[in-house]
PLY file of the C-alpha trace (Angstrom):
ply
format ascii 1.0
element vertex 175
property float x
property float y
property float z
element edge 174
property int vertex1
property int vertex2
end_header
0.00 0.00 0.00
1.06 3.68 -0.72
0.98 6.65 1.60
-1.28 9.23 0.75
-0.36 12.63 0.12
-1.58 15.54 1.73
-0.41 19.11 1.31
-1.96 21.30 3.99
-1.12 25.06 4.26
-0.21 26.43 7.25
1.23 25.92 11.08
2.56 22.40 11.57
2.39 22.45 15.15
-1.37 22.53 14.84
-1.99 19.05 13.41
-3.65 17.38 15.65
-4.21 14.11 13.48
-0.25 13.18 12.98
1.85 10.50 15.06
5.12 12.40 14.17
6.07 15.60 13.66
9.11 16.35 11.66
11.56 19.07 12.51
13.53 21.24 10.82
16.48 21.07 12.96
19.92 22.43 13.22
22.58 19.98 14.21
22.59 21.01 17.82
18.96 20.20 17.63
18.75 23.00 20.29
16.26 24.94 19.00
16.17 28.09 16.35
14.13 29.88 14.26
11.64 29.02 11.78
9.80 25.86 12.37
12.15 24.64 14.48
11.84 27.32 16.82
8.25 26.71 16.33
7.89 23.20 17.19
10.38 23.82 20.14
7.88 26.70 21.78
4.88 24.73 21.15
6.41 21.42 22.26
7.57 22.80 26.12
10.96 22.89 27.34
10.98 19.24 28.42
11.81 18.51 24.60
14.82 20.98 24.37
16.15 18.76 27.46
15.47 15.95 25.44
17.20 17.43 22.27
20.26 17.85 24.52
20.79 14.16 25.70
20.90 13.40 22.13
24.06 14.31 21.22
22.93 16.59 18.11
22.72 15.64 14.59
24.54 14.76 10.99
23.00 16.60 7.99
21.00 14.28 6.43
20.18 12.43 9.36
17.41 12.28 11.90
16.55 11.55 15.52
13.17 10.78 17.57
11.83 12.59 21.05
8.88 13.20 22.55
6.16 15.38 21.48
5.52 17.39 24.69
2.55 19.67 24.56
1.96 18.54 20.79
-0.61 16.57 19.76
1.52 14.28 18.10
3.62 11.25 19.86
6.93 11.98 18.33
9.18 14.64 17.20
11.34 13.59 14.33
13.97 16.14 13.95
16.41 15.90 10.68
18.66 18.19 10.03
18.82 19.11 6.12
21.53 20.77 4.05
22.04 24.56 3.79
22.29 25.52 0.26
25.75 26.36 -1.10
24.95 26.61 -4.47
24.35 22.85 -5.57
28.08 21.36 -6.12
28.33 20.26 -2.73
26.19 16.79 -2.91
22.91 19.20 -1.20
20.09 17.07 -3.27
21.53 13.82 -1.58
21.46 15.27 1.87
17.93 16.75 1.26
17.07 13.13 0.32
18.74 11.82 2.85
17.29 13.90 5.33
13.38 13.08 4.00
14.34 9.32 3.66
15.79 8.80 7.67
12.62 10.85 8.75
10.26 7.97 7.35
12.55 5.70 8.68
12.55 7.30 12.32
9.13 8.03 12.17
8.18 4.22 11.27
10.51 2.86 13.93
8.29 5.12 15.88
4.68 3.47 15.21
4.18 6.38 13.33
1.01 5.98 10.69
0.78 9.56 9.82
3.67 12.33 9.53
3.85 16.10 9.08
6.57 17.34 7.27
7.52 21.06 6.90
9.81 22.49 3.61
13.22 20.78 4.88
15.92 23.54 4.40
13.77 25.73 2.12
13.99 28.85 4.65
16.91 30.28 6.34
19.00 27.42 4.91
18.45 28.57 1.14
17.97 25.58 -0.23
15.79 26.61 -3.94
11.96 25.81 -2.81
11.29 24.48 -6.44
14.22 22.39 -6.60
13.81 20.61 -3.06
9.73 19.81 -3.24
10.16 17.25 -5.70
13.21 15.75 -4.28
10.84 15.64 -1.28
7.58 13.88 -2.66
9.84 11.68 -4.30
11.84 10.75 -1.48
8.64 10.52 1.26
6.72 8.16 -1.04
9.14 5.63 -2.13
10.77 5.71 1.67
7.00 4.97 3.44
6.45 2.11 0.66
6.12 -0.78 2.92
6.07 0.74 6.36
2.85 1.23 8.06
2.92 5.45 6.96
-0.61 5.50 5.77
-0.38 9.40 4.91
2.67 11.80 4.57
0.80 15.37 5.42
3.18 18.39 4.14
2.36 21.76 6.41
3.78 24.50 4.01
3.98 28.03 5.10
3.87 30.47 2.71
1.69 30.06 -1.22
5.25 29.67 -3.06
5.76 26.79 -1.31
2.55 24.94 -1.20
2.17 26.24 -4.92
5.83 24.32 -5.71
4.86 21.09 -3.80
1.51 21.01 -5.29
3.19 20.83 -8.90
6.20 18.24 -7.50
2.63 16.26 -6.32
1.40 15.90 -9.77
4.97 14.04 -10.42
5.27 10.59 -11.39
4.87 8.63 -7.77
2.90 11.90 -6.39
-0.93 12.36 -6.05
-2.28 15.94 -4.75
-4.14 15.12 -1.39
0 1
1 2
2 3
3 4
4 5
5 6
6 7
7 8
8 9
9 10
10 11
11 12
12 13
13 14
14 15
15 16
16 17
17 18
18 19
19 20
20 21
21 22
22 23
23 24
24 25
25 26
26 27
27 28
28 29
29 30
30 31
31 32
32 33
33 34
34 35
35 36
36 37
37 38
38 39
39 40
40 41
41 42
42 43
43 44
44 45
45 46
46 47
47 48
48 49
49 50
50 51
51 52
52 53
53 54
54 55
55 56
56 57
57 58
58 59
59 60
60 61
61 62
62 63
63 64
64 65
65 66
66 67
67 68
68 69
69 70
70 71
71 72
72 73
73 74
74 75
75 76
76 77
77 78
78 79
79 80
80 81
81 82
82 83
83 84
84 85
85 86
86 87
87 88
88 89
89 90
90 91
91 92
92 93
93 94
94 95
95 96
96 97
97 98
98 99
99 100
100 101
101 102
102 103
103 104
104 105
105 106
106 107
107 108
108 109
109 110
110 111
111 112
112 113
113 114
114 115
115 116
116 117
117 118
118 119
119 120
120 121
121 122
122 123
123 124
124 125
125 126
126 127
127 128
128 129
129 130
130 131
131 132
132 133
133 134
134 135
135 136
136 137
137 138
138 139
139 140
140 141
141 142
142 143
143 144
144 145
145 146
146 147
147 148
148 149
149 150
150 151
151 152
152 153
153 154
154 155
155 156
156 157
157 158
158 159
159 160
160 161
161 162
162 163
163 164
164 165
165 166
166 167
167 168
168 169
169 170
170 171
171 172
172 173
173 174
């Protein structure tokens, strides 16, 4: 079975109807700006002591806590690539960092996940470049894990307009 595909417009750390929520991290995973400063106020303090026994994190990697106040049971936070122009192996790490968030999140019992843009803020990574790199990478990571439906939260109309058009990819459905 395939995970269904849902792009939702908006504040992530409103869903109330995902498992896991993933995080745009930095690699202390102490908290920032953005959606990661986001999730971190919503989420309590308790998860920021959490972040901290953790070690931090590789780019392209990903690591689970608690969800604190969230709705959600698990924070998934991956910490993509910032964008350096494109010679320096940034479309692998973005994948990477989408693919070990499924992987996390299924270790997790997670059936549903919300993603935000991975590295498509501060980090400069080309918004139209990364969402199909992400749908992509989501789908054919949840294929036979029990993901039933990969929710995108996307911010701004640029970027829900650029992940609606990577949804109507090959492997991508609009939700």
């Amino acid at each position: 079975m395939s995970a269904k595909l849902t792009l939702l417009r908006g504040d992530i750390t409103t869903d109330d109807r995902a498992d896991a929520i993933i995080n745009a991290a930095n690699s202390s995973l102490m908290g920032g700006g953005g959606v990661d400063g986001a999730i971190h106020r919503a989420a309590g303090r308790e998860i920021l002591e959490e972040c901290g026994r953790l070690g931090g994190c590789a780019t392209g990697d990903a690591k689970a806590t608690g969800a604190g106040r969230l709705a959600a049971r698990h924070i998934v936070h991956t910490v993509g690539p910032v964008w350096r122009g494109g010679d320096h192996a940034e479309e692998d790490q973005l994948a990477s960092a989408y693919r070990r968030s499924i992987e996390v999140a299924a270790e997790c019992g997670a059936r549903r996940v919300a993603f935000p843009s991975v590295s498509t803020g501060v980090y400069g990574f080309p918004v139209r470049l990364a969402a199909p790199i992400a749908v992509r990478t989501v789908l054919a990571a949840a294929a036979g894990t029990p993901i039933e439906e990969i929710r995108f939260w996307l911010f701004d109309d640029a970027t829900y307009a650029a992940f609606a058009d990577a949804a109507r990819l090959p492997g991508g459905r609009p939700g």
